[in-house]
N, CA, C and O atoms as a DFTB+ gen file, in Angstrom:
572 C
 N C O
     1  1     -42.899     -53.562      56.649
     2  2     -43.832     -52.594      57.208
     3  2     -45.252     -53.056      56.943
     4  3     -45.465     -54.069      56.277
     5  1     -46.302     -52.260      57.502
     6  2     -47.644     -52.762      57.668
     7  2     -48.130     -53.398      58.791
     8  3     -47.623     -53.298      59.909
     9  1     -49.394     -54.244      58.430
    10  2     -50.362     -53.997      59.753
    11  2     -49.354     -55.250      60.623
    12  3     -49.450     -55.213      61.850
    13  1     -48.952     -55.711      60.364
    14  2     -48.308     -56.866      61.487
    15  2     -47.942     -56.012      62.753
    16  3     -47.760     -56.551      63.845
    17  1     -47.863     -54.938      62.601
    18  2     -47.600     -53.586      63.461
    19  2     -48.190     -52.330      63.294
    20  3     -47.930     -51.406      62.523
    21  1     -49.319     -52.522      64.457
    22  2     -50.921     -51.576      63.780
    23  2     -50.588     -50.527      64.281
    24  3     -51.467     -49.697      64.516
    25  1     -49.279     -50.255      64.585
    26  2     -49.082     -48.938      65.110
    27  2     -48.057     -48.214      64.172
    28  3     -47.083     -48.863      63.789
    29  1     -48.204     -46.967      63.793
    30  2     -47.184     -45.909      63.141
    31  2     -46.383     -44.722      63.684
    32  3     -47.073     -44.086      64.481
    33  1     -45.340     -44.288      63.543
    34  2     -44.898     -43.244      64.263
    35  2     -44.906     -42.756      62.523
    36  3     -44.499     -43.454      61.593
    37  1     -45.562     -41.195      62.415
    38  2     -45.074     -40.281      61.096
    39  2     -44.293     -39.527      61.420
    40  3     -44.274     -39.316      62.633
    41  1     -43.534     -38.946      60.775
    42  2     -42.599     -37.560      60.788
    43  2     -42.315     -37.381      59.257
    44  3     -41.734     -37.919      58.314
    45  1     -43.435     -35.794      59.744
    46  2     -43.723     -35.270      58.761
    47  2     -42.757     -33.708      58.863
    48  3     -42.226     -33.392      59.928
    49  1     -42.666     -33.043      57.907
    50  2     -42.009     -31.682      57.501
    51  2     -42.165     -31.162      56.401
    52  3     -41.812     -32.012      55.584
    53  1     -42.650     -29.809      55.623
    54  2     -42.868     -29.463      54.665
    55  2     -41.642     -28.035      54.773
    56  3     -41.205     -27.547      55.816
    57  1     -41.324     -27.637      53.410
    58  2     -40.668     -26.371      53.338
    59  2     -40.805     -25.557      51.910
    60  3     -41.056     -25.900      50.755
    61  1     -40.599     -24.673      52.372
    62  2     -41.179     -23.265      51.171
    63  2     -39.935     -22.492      50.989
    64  3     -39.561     -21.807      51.941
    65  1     -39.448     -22.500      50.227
    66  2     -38.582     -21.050      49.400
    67  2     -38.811     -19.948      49.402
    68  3     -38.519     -19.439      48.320
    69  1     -39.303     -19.111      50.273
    70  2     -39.657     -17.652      49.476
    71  2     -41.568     -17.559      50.818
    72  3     -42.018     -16.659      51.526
    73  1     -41.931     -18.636      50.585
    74  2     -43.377     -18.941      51.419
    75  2     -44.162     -17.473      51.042
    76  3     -43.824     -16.427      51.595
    77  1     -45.221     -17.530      50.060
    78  2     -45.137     -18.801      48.735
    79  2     -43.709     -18.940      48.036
    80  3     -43.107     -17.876      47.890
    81  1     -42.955     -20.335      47.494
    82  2     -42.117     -20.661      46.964
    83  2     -42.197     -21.662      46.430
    84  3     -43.228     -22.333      46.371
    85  1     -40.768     -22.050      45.776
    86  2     -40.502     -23.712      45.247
    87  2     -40.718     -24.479      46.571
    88  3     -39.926     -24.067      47.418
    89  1     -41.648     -25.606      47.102
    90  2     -41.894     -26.237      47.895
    91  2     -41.889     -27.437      48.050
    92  3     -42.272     -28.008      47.029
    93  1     -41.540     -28.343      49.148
    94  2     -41.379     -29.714      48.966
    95  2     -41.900     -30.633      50.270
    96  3     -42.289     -29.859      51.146
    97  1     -41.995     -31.627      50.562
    98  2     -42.379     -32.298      51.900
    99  2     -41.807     -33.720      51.911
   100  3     -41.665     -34.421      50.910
   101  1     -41.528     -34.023      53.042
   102  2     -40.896     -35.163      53.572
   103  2     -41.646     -36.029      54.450
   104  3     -42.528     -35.512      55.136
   105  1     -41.426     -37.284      54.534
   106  2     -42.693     -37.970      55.304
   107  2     -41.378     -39.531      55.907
   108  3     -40.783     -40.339      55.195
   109  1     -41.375     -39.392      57.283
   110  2     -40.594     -40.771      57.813
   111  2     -41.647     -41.638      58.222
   112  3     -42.403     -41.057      59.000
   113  1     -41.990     -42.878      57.970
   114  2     -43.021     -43.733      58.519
   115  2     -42.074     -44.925      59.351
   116  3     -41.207     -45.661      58.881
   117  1     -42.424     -44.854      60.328
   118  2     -42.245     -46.369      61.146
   119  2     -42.454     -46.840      61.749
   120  3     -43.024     -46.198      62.631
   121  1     -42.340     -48.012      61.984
   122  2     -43.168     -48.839      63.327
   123  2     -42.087     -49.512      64.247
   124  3     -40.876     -49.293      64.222
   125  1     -42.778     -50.382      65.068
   126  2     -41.879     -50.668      66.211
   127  2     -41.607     -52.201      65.588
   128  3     -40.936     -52.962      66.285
   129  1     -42.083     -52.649      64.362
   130  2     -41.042     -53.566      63.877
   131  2     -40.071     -53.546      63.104
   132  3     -39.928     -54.396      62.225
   133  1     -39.145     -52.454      63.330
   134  2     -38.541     -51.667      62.721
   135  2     -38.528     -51.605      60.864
   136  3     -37.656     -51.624      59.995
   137  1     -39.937     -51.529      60.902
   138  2     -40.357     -51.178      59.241
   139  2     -39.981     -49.583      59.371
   140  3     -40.327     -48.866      60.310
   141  1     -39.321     -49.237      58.407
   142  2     -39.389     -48.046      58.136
   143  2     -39.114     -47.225      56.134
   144  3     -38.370     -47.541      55.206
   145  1     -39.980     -46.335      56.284
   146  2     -39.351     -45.746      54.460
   147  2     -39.479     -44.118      54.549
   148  3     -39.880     -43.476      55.520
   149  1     -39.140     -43.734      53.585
   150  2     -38.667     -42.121      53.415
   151  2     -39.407     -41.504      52.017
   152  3     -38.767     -41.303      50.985
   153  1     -40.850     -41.238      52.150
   154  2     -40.780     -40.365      51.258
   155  2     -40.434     -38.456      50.954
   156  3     -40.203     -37.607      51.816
   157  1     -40.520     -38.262      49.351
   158  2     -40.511     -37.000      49.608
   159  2     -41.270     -36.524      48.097
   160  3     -41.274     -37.011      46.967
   161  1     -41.735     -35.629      48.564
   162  2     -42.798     -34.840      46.954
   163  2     -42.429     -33.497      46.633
   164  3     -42.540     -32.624      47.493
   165  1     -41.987     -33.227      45.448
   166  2     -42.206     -31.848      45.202
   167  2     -43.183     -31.164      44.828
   168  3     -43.959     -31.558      43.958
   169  1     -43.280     -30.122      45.384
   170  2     -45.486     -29.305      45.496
   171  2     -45.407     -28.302      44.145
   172  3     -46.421     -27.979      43.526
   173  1     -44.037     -27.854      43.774
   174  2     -44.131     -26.466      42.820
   175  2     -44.406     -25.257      43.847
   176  3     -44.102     -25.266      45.040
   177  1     -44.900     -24.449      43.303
   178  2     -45.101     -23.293      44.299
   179  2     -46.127     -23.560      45.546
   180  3     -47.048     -24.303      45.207
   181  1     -46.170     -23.238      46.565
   182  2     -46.990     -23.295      47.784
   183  2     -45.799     -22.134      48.911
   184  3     -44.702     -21.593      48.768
   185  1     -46.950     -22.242      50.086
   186  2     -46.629     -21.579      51.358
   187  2     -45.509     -22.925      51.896
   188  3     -45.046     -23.863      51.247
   189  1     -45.314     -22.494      53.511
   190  2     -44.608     -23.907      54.054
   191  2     -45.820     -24.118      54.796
   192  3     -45.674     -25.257      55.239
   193  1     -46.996     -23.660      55.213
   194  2     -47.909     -24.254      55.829
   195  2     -48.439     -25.304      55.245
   196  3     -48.661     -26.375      55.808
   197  1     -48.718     -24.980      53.816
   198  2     -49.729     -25.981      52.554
   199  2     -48.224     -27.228      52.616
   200  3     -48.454     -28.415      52.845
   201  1     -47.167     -26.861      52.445
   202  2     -46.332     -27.617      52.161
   203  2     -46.173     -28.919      53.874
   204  3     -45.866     -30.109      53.945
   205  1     -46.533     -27.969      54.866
   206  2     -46.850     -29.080      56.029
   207  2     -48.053     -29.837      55.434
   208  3     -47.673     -30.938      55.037
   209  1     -49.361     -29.639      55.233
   210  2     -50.244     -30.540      54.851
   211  2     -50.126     -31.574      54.079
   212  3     -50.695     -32.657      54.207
   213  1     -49.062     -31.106      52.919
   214  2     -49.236     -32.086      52.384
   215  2     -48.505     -32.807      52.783
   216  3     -48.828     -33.921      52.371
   217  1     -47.075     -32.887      53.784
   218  2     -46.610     -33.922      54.043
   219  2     -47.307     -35.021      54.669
   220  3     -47.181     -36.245      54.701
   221  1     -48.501     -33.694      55.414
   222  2     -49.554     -35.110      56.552
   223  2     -50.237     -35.829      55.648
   224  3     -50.352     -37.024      55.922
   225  1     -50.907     -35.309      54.275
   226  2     -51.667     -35.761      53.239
   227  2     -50.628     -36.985      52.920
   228  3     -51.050     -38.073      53.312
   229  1     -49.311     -37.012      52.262
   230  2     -48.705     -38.129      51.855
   231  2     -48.366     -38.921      52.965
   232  3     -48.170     -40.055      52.528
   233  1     -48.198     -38.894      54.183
   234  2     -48.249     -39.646      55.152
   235  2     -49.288     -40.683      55.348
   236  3     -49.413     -41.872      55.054
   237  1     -50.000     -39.759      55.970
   238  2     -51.658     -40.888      56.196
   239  2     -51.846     -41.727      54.652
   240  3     -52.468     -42.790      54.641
   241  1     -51.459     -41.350      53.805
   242  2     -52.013     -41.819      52.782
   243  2     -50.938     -43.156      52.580
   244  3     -51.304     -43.946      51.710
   245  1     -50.268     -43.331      52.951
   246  2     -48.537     -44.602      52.639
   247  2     -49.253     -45.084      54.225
   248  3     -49.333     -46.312      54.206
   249  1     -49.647     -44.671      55.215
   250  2     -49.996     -45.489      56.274
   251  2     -51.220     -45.990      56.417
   252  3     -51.467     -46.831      57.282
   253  1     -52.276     -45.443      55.437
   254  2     -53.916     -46.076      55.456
   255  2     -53.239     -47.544      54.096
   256  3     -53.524     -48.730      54.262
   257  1     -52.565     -47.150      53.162
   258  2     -52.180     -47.607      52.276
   259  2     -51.662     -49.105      52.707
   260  3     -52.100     -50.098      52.127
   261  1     -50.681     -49.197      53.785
   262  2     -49.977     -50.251      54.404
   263  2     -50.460     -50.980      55.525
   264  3     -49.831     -51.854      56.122
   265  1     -52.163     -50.386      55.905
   266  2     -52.874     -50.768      56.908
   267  2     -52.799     -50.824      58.346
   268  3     -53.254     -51.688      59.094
   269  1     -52.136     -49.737      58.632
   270  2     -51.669     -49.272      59.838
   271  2     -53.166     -49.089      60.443
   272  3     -54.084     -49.028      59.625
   273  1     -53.474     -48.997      61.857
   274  2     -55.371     -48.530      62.621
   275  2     -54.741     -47.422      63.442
   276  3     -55.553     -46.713      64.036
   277  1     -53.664     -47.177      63.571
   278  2     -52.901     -46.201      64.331
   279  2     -51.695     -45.460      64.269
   280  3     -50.500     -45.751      64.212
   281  1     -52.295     -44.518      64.294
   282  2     -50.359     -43.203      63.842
   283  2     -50.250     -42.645      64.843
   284  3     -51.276     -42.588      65.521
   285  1     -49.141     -42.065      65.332
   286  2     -48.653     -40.705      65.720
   287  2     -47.921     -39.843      64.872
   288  3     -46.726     -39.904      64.585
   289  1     -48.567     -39.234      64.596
   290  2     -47.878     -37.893      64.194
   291  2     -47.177     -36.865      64.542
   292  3     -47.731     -36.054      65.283
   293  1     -45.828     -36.620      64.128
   294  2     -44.894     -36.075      65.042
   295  2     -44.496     -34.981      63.665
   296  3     -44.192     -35.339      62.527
   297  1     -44.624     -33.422      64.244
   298  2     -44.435     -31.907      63.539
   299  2     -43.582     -31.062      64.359
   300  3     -43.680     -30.917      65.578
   301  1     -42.868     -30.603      63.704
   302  2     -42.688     -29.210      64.198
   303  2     -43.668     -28.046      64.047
   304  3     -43.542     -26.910      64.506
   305  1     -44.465     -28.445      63.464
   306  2     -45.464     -27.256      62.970
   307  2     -46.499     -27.096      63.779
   308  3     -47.539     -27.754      63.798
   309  1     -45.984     -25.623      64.880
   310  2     -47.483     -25.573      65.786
   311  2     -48.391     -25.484      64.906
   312  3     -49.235     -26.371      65.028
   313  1     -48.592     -24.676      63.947
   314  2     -50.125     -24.118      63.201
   315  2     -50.824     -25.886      62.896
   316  3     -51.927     -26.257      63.296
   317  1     -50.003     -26.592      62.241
   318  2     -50.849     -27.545      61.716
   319  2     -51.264     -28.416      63.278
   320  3     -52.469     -28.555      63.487
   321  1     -50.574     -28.810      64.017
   322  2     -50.674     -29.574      65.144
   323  2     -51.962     -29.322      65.880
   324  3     -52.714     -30.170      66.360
   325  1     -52.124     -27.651      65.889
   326  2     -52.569     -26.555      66.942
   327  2     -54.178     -26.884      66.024
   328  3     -55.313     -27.089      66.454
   329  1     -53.623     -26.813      64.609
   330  2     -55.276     -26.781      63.780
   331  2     -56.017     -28.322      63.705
   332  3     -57.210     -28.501      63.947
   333  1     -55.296     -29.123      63.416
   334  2     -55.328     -30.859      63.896
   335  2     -55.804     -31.174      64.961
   336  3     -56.696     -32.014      64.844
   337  1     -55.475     -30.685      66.530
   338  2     -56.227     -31.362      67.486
   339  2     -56.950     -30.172      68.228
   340  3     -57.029     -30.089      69.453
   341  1     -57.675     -28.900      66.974
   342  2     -58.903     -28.648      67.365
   343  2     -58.643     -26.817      68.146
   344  3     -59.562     -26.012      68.299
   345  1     -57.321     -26.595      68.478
   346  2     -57.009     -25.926      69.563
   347  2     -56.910     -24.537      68.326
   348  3     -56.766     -23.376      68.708
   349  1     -56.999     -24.857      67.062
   350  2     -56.874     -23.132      66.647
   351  2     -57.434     -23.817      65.223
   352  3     -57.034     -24.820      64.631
   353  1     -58.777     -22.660      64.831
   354  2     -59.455     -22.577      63.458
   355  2     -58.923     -22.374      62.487
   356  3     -58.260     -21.352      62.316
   357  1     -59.080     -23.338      61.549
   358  2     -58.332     -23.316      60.110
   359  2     -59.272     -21.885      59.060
   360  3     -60.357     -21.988      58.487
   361  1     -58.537     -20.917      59.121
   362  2     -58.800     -19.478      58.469
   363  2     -58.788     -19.544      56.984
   364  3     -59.559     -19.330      56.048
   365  1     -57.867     -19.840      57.139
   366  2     -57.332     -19.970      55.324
   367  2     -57.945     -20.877      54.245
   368  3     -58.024     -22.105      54.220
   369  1     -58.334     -20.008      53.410
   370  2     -59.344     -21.083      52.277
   371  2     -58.067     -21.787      51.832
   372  3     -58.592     -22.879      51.612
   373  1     -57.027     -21.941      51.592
   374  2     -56.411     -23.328      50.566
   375  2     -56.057     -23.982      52.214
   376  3     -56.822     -24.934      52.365
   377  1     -55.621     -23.892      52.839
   378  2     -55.393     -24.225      54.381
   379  2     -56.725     -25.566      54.672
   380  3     -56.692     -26.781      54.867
   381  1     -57.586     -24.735      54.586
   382  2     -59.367     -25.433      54.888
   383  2     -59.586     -26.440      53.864
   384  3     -60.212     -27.430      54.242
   385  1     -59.102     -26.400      52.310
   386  2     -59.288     -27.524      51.540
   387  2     -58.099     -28.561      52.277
   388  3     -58.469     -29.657      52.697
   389  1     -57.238     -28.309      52.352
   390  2     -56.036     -29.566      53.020
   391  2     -56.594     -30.080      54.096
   392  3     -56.598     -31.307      54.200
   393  1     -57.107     -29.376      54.993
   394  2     -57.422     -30.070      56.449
   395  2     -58.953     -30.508      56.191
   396  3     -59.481     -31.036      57.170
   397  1     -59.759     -30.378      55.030
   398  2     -60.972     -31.269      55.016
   399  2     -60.496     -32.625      54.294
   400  3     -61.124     -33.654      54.541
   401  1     -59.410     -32.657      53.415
   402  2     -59.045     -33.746      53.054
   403  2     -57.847     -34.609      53.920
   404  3     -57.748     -35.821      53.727
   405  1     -57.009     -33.963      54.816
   406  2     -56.814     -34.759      55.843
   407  2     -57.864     -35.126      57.082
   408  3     -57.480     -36.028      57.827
   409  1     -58.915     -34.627      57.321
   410  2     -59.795     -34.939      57.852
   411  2     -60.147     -36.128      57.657
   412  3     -60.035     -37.030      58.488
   413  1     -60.919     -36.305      55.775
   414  2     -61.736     -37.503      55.119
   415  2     -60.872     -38.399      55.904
   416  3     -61.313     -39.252      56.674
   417  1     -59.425     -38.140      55.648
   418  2     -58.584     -39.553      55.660
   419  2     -58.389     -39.810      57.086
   420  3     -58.260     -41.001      57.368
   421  1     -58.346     -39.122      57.880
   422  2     -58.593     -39.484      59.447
   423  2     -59.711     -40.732      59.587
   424  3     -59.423     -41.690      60.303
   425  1     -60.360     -40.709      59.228
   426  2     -62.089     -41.346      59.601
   427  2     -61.480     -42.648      59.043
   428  3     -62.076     -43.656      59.424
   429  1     -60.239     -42.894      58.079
   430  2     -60.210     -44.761      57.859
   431  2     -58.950     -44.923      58.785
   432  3     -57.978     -45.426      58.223
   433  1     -58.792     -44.568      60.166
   434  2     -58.031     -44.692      61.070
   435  2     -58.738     -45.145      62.290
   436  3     -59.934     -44.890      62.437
   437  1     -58.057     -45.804      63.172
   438  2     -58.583     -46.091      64.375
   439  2     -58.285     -45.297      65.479
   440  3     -59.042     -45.100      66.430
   441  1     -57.004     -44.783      65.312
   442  2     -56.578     -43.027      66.358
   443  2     -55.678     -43.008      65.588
   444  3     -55.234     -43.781      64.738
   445  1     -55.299     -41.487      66.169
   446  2     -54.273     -41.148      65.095
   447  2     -54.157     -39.304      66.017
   448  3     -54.955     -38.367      66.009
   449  1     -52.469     -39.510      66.856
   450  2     -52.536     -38.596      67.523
   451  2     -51.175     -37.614      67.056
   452  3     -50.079     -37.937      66.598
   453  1     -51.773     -36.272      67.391
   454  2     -50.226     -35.200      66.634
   455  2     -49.570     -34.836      68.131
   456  3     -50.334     -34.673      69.083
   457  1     -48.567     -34.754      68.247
   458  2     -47.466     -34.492      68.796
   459  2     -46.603     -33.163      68.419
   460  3     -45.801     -33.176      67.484
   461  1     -46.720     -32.591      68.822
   462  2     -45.552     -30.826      68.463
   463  2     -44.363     -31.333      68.815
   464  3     -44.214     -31.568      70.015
   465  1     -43.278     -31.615      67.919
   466  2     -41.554     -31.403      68.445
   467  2     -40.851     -30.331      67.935
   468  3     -41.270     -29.416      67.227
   469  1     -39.439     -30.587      68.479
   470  2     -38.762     -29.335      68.260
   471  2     -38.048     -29.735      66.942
   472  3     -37.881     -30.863      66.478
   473  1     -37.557     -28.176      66.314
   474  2     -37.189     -28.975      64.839
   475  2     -35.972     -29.153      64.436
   476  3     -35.471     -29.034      63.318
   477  1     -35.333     -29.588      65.910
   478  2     -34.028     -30.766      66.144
   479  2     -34.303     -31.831      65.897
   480  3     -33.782     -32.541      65.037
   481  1     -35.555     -32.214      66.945
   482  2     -35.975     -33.633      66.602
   483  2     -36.454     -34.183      65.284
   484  3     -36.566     -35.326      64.841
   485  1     -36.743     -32.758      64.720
   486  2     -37.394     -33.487      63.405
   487  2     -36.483     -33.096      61.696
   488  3     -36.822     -33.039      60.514
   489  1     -35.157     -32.896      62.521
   490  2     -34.192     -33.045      60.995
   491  2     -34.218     -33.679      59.634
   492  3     -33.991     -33.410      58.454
   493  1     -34.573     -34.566      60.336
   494  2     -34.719     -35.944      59.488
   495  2     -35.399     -35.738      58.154
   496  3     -34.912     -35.635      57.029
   497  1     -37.331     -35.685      58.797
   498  2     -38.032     -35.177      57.801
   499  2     -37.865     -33.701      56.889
   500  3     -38.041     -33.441      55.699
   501  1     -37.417     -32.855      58.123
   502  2     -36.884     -31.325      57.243
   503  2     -35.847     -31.594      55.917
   504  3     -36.022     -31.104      54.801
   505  1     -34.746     -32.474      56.304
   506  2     -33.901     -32.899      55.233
   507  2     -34.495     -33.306      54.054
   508  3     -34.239     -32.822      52.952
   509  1     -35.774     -34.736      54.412
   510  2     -36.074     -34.688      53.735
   511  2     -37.141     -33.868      52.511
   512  3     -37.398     -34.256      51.371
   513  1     -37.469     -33.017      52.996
   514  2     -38.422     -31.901      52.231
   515  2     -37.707     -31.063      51.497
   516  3     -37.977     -30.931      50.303
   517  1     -36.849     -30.478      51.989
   518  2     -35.483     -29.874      51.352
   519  2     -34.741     -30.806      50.111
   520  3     -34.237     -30.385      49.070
   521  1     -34.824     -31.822      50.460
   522  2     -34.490     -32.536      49.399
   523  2     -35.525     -32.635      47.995
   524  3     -35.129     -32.767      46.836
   525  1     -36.732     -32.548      48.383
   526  2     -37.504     -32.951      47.644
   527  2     -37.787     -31.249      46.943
   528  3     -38.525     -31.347      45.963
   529  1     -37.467     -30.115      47.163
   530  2     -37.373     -28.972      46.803
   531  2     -35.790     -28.737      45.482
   532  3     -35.513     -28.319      44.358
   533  1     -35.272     -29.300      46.570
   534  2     -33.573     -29.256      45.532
   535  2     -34.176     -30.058      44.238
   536  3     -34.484     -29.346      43.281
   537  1     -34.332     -31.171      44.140
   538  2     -34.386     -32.648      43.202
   539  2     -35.736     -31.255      41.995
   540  3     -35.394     -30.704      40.949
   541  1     -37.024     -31.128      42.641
   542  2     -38.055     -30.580      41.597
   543  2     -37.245     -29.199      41.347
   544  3     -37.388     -29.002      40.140
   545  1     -36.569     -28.286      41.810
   546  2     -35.646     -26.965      41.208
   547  2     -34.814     -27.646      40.391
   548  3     -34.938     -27.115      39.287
   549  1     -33.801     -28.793      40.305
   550  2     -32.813     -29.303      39.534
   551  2     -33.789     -29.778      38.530
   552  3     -33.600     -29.476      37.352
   553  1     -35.181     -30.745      38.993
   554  2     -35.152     -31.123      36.967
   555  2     -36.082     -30.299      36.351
   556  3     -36.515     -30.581      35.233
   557  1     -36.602     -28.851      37.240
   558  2     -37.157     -27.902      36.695
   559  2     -35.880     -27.105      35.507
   560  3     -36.207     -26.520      34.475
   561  1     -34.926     -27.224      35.828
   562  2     -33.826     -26.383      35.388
   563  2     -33.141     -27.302      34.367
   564  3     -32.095     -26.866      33.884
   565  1     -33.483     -28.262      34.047
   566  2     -32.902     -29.447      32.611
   567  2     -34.336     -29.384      31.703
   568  3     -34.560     -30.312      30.925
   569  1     -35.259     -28.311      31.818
   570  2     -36.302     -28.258      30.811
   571  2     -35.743     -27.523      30.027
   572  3     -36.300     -27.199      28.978
């Protein structure tokens, strides 16, 4: 993976327990040289909205990281998509800190476009967020 292929496809997904809950996010990165990896983070408590950001936050950040000049970003999440390319105001003060810091990180990109799918298409990453919720509840529970 990396710039040998300046292009990225993300798939991102965040999920909440309870929203606010135990929360987690999933992030698929790949390119069309078939580089691909799977992360996933556990947040502790958050909404599933904050828990979408941060999947975009750990995304862009593994794709500015690997020197990608170009992403697509692919969500199920109208709110974040809808607040991303401009079409609905970010209200929410913890909401507004995430999207000024996915913002910063926009600007070391060359484009970088969001895409709304359905959240068939985006199993993948949902699995993985869910996963990353199970894994931080399990070694919360061996303290």
């Amino acid at each position: 993976m990396g710039a040998h292929a300046a292009t990225a496809v993300l798939r991102i997904d965040g999920a909440s327990r309870g929203n606010p809950g135990p929360a987690g996010c999933g992030v698929i990165l790949e390119d069309a040289g078939g580089g691909r990896e799977e992360h996933t983070r556990y947040l502790g408590r958050a909404t599933n909205n904050a828990a979408e950001y941060q999947a975009l936050l750990l995304g862009l950040e593994r794709a500015a990281t690997l020197g990608y000049r170009k992403v697509e970003v692919r969500s199920d999440s109208e709110l974040l998509v809808r607040q991303m390319t401009g079409a609905y105001r970010v209200k929410h003060p913890g909401l507004l800190t995430l999207h000024r810091a996915v913002r910063r990180l926009l600007e070391t990109f060359e484009q970088v476009r969001f895409t709304h799918v359905d959240r068939e298409a985006n199993a993948e990453a949902d699995r993985l967020a869910n996963l990353a919720v199970d894994q931080g509840l399990a070694a919360g529970s061996r303290r």
